[in-house]
N, C-alpha and C positions, 0 to 999 in steps of 0.2 A: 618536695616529693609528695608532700598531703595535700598540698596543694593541687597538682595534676590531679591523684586521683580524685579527690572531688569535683573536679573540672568534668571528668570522663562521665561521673554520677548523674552531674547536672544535665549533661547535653546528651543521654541515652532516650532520644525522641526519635521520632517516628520522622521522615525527611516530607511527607507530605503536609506540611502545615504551609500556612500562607510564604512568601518569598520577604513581603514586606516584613515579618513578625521576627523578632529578633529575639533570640533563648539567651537567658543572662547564664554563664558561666564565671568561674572564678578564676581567673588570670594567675599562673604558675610564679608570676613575679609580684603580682600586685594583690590586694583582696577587694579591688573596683571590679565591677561585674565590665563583662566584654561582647561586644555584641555580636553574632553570630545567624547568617541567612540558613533557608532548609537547604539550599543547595551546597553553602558550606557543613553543613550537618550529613548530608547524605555523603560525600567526599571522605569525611572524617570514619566515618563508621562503612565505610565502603566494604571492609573485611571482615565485617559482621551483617549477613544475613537475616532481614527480621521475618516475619511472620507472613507478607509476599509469596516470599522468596521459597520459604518450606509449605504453603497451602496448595500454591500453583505446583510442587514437584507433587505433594501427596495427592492432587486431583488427576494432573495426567499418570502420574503410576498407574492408580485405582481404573485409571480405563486404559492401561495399555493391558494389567491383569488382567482386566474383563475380556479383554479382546485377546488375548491368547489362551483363555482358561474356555473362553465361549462366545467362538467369532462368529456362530450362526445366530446368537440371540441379540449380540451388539449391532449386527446386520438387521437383523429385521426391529428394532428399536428405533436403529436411525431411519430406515425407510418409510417406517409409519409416519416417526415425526416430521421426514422433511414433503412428506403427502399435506402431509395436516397444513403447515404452514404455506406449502405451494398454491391450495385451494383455499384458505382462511385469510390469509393477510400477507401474502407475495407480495399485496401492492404496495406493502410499506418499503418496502426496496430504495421502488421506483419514486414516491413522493420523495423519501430523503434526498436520494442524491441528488434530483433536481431541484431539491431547495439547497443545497451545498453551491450547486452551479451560482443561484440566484444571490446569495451571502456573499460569494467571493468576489462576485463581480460589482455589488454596492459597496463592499469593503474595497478595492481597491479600483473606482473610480471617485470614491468620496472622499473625503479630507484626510480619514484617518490610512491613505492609502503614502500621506509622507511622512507617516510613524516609523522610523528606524528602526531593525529589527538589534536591543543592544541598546547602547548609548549614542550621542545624536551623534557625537564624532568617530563612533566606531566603523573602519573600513572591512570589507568581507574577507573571510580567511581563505578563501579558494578565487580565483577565477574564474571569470561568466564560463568559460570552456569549459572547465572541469568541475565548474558546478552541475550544467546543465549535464554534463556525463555521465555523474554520479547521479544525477533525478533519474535518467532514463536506464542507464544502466542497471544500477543497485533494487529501482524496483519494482519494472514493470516488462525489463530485457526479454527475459524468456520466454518471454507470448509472443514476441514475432518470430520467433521460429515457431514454437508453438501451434500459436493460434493466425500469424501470417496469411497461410493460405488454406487451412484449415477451415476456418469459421467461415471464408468470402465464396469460397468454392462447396461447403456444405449448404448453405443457404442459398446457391445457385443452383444447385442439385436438389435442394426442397425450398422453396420460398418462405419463407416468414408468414404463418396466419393467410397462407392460398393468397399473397398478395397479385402474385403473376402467377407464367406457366414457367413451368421448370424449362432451363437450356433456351430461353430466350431472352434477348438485351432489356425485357424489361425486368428479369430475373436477376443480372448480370447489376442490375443498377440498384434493385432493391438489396441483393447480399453486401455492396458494399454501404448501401444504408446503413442497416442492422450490425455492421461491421465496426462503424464509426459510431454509434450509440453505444455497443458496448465497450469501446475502447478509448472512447475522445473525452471530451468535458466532464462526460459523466463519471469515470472513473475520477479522475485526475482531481476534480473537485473534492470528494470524497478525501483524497490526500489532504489535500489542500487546504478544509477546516481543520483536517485533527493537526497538522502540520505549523499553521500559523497558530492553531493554537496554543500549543505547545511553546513555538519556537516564543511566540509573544511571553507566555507566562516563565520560561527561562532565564528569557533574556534581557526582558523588562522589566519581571517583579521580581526576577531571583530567586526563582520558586526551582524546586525539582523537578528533574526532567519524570516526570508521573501525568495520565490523564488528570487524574483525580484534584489536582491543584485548580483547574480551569475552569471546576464546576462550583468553589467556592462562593461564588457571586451569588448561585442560586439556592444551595443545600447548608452556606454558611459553615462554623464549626464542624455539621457533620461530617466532613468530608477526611477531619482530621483523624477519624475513628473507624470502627469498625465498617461503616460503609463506605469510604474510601478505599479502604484497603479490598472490598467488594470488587471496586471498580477497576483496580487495580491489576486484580487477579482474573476478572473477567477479560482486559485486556491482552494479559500474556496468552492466555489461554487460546485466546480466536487469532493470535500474533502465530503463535505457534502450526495451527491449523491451514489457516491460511499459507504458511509457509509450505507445511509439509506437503500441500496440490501444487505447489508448483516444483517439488521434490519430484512427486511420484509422473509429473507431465517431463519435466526435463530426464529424467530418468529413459523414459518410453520413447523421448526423441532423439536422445541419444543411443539407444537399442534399436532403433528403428535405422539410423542411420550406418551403425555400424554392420549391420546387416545389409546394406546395401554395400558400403565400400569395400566390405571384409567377407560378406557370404556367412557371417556368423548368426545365428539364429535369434531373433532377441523372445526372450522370454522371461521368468516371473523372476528366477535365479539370477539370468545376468542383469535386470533391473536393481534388486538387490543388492548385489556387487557394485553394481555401476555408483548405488548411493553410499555404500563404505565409503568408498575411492574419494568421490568428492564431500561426502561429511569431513574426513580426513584434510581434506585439502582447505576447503572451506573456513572451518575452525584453526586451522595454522595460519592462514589467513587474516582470521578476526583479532587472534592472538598477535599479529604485528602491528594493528590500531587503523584508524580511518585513514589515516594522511597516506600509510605507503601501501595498504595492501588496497582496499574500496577504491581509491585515487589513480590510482595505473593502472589496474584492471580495468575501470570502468573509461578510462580514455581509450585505449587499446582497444575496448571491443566496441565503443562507437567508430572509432575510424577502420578496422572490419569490417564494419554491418555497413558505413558509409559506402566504404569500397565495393562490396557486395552488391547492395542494392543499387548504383549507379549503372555495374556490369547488369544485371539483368534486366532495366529500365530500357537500356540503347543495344544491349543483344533481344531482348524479346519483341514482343508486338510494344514498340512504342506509341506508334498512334493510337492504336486503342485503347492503350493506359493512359495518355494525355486525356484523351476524348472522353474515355470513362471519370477519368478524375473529378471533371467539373461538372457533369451531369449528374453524376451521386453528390457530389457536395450541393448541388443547388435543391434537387432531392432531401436531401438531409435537412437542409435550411428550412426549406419549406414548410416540413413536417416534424421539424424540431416536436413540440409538445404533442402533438397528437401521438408519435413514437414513445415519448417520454413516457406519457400515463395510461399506453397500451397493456392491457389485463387478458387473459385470455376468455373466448365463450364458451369452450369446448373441451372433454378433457382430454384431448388428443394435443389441445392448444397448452391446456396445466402441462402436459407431459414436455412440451416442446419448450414453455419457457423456464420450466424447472432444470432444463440443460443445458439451457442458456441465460437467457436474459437475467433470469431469477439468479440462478447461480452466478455470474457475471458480476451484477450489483450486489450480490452478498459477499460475491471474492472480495470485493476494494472494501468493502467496508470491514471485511476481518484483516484484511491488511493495512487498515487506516492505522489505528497505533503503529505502528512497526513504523511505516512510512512517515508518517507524524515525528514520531521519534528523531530518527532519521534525520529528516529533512529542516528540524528543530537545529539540528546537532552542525549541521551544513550549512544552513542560512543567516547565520548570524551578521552584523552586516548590512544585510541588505533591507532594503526602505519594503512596507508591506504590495505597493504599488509593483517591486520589483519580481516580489517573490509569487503574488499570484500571476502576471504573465510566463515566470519562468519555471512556476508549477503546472498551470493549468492550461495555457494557450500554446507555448512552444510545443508541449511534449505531444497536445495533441493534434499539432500539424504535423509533426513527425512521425506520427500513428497514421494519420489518413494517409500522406506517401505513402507507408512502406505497405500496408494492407494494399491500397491499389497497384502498387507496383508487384508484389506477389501473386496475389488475389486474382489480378487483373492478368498477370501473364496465364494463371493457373484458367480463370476463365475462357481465355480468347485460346489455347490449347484444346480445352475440354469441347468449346465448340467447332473445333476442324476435326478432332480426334473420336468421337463418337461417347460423350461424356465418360473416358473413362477415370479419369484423374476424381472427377466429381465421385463415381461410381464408391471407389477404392476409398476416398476420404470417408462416405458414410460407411463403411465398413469399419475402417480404423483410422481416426483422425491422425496418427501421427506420420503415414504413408503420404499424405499430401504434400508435402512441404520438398521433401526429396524427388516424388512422382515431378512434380513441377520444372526441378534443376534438370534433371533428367532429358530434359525436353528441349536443353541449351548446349550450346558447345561445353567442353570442358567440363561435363559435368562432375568427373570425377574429383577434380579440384575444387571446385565449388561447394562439393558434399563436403570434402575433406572441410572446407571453411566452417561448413553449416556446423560441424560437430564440435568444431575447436570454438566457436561461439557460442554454441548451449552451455558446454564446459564452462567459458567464463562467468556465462550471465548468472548459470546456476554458482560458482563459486562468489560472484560479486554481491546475488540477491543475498543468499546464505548469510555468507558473512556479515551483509548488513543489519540480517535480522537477529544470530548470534549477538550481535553488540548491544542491539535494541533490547532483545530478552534477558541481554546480562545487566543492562542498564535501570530499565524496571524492575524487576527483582532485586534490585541492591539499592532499595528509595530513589532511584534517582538519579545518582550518582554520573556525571557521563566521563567517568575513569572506572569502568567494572573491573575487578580483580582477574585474573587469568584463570584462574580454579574454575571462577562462576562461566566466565567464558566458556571455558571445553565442556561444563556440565549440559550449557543449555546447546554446542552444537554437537553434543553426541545426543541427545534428546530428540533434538528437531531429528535427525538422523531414525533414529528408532520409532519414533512414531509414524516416520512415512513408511520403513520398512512395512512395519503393522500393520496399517491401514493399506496398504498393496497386498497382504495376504490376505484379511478379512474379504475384501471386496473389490480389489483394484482400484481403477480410475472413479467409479461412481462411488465410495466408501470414500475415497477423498474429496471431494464434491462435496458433498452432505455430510463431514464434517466444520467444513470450509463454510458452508452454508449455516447451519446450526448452530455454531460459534458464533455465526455475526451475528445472528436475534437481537440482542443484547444493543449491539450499537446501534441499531435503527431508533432506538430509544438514547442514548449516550451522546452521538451524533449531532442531533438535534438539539439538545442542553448544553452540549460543547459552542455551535454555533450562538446561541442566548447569552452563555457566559461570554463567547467571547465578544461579543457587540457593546453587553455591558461594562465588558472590565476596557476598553477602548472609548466608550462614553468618560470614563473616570480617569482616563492620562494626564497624567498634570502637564502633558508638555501642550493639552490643549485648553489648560485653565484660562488665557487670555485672550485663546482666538472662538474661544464657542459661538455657540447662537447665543444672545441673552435674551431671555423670557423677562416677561413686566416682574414676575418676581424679583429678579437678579437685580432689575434698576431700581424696585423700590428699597432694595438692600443696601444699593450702595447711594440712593439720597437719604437713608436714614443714616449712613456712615458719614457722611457729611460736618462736620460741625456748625451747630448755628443753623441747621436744616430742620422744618418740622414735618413733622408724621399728616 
């Protein structure tokens, strides 16, 4: 019995230390020390909450006080500051993520793209189906209803930076540009380093599921200390954030929509409600684990959104969705970077990418941890070659679809109809989407689909991110205790309440935004670590490049060899 307790003594450590570095403990039967990874450390103490776990509750408390004691002063705080950064250094956005694009794609075209994600004989725990289900479902679902036809038909209705005239095909080709920039590569990359990186340092060094382990290559030891734990908390932080805009957008789409099918009025109240109901549902959710609750859900509402989008492709204007398709994609190709490192010159143009683009690229990067996490948690299994096609290329063919297919019916309507679908979207983005259906046979059935899809996406995103916050917050750990579970999705729950009182949709915005500062900086060192800690696989000690160093190493190893 002295025994364990001194075992418990020894290995009261922190789960973010390296994956390789083994904590000697004393063996309850033996007095040989027993060696022990951080991720079996984070496991063990899973029920005990360390220092994380109580910073990140006392930071967002102290700003949900502020924001209920003095929601006009937290308002005009965040405005100033996301002024400042829109006009000072937006561009760091934009640089990041298309350096994310550029990492992901020499990481898996180059050698280290037949790294096993795991051990070399480890097979995947899910299926290509219901992996790629869970990618798109669990964390990016909501924006096609969302942002669908929203953002294709807003952008038709104002062009990007005066590129065309409004309500003309070269309007029509330009909104599905800017549609696909913010929704394609760019995003999905962004996953896609914090993700491999992750998934790599779990599953290959044994490290905890934490940012903070990844950047060891570069910060060393400190990462095992107070500035990891930094990183740590900065993550949950902008995890949470990030969550809660697409709380307060699935909220508003599903208000919007029930107002159409039901005549009910949506407003600030049934928004509210509307995020009880599925906080509620979400967390009972996360509370049954990845396999049965994220895993059927998120099949289910792709083969909805499949069904859905197929119906409105061959009832709506299909030739001009065809015809559209490859004209904005050759578009998009064309002007890949030039779009990429668009800044604005005007502050009509700050204003306009601050509500977009800017915001856009700061959403993915406050939802990288999450997604990271996540998709860490998922991909085990698969080769790195696998996982950035089935992170980054699939999801974002499936994005250019369904935006054209929405977008593009929403468009080729707004121009017989006398822009008014366009009109009513810049009025209030969440009327488009439904305006759109509207405009097909059977719309009422098709609404009904639209809503019972947001419900999932938003139960499936939730949940996923519940796990993820309960996972960082407990070292690591990816068995978080149930307690920790309900606390972080009554949390996400109450903070999107908040932030819809304070300010509504732009107060979630510019929270979203503001949190991810931090990774434009994180991001960037994630990608360095992880290049370096891939340089150093020993599964590629035999096949590397060898430098005249290496050969003069091994003719001095030689016997009977001279120097």
């Amino acid at each position: 019995m002295s025994h364990t307790k001194n075992a418990e003594d020894l290995m009261d450590t922190t789960a973010s230390g390296a994956g390789e570095t083994r904590t000697p403990l004393t063996s309850p039967t033996s007095i040989h020390p027993v060696a022990e990874t951080a991720m079996e450390t984070a496991d063990r103490l899973r029920n005990r909450p360390g220092s994380v776990f109580w910073a990140s509750i006392t930071l967002i408390g102290a700003f949900t006080i502020w924001a209920s004691a003095s929601p006009e002063s937290l308002s005009g705080v965040m405005t100033a500051a996301m002024d400042w950064v829109a006009q000072s250094i937006g561009w760091s956005y934009l640089v990041v993520t298309l350096g994310c694009i550029g990492l992901l794609v020499y990481i898996g075209t180059s050698r280290f793209g037949r790294i096993r994600l795991g051990a070399q004989d480890a097979k995947p725990e899910f299926s290509t189906w219901a992996w790629l289900a869970m990618i798109l479902s669990a964390v990016m679902g909501i924006g096609l209803i969302s942002y669908g036809v929203a953002e294709p038909i807003s952008h038709f209705a104002s062009p990007p930076h005066g590129l065309a005239e409004a309500g003309t095909m070269e309007a029509a080709v330009r909104a599905m540009q800017f549609s696909y920039f913010d929704w394609g590569p760019h995003a999905w990359a962004v996953f896609g380093v914090f993700g491999l990186a992750i998934a790599y340092s779990t599953h290959c060094r044994n490290n905890a599921g934490l940012v903070s382990p990844m950047l060891r290559p570069i910060f060393g030891k400190l990462v095992d200390g107070w500035f990891g734990k930094m990183i740590d908390v900065f993550a949950i932080i902008a995890t949470l954030f990030g969550t809660t805009t697409s709380l307060g957008l699935g909220a508003s789409q599903i208000g919007e929509g029930v107002d159409r099918v039901l005549g009910i009025p949506s407003n600030l109240l049934g928004q509210i409600i509307i995020i009880a109901v599925i906080t509620v549902l979400f967390t009972l959710s996360a509370l049954s684990g990845v396999h049965k609750g994220i895993k059927y859900l998120s099949q289910t509402t792709m083969v909805l959104s499949a069904s859905l989008g197929l119906y409105v492709l061959f009832t709506g204007p299909t030739n001009f969705i065809s015809n559209l398709f490859f004209r904005s994609l050759g578009q998009y190709s064309s002007e890949f970077f030039a779009v990429s490192l668009m800044t604005p010159s005007t502050p009509e143009e700050v204003q306009w990418m601050q509500w977009w683009t800017y915001f856009m690229m700061a959403w993915w990067l406050s939802w990288g941890a999450f997604v990271g996490v996540f998709l860490a948690k998922i991909s085990k299994g698969r080769t790195i070659r696998q996982f950035v096609a089935g992170v980054m290329i699939v999801p974002s063919v499936v994005f250019f679809a369904w935006f054209t297919i929405f977008g593009g019916s929403a468009i080729k309507f707004d121009m017989e109809n006398g822009g008014q679908i366009g009109a009513a979207a810049l009025e209030d983005v969440n009327s488009a989407f439904f305006a759109t259906l509207a405009e097909l046979p059977m719309s009422g059935i098709t609404s009904v689909v639209s809503i019972l899809l947001v419900v999932m996406y938003f139960v499936s995103g939730a949940d996923a991110n519940t796990f993820v916050l309960s996972m960082m917050s407990s070292r690591g750990t990816l068995k978080p205790t149930k307690p920790i579970l309900a606390t972080w999705g009554l949390l996400t729950g109450l903070c999107a309440v908040v932030l819809l009182i304070v300010g509504g949709l732009g107060a979630l915005q510019q929270a979203a935004m503001l949190s991810a500062l931090p990774f434009t900086v994180i991001v960037a060192l994630l990608g360095v670590g992880l290049v370096m800690e891939l340089r150093n696989d020993p599964r590629f000690e035999r096949t590397r490049v060898l430098t005249q160093s290496d050969l003069n190493k091994l003719v001095d190893a030689e016997p009977g060899t001279r120097k």
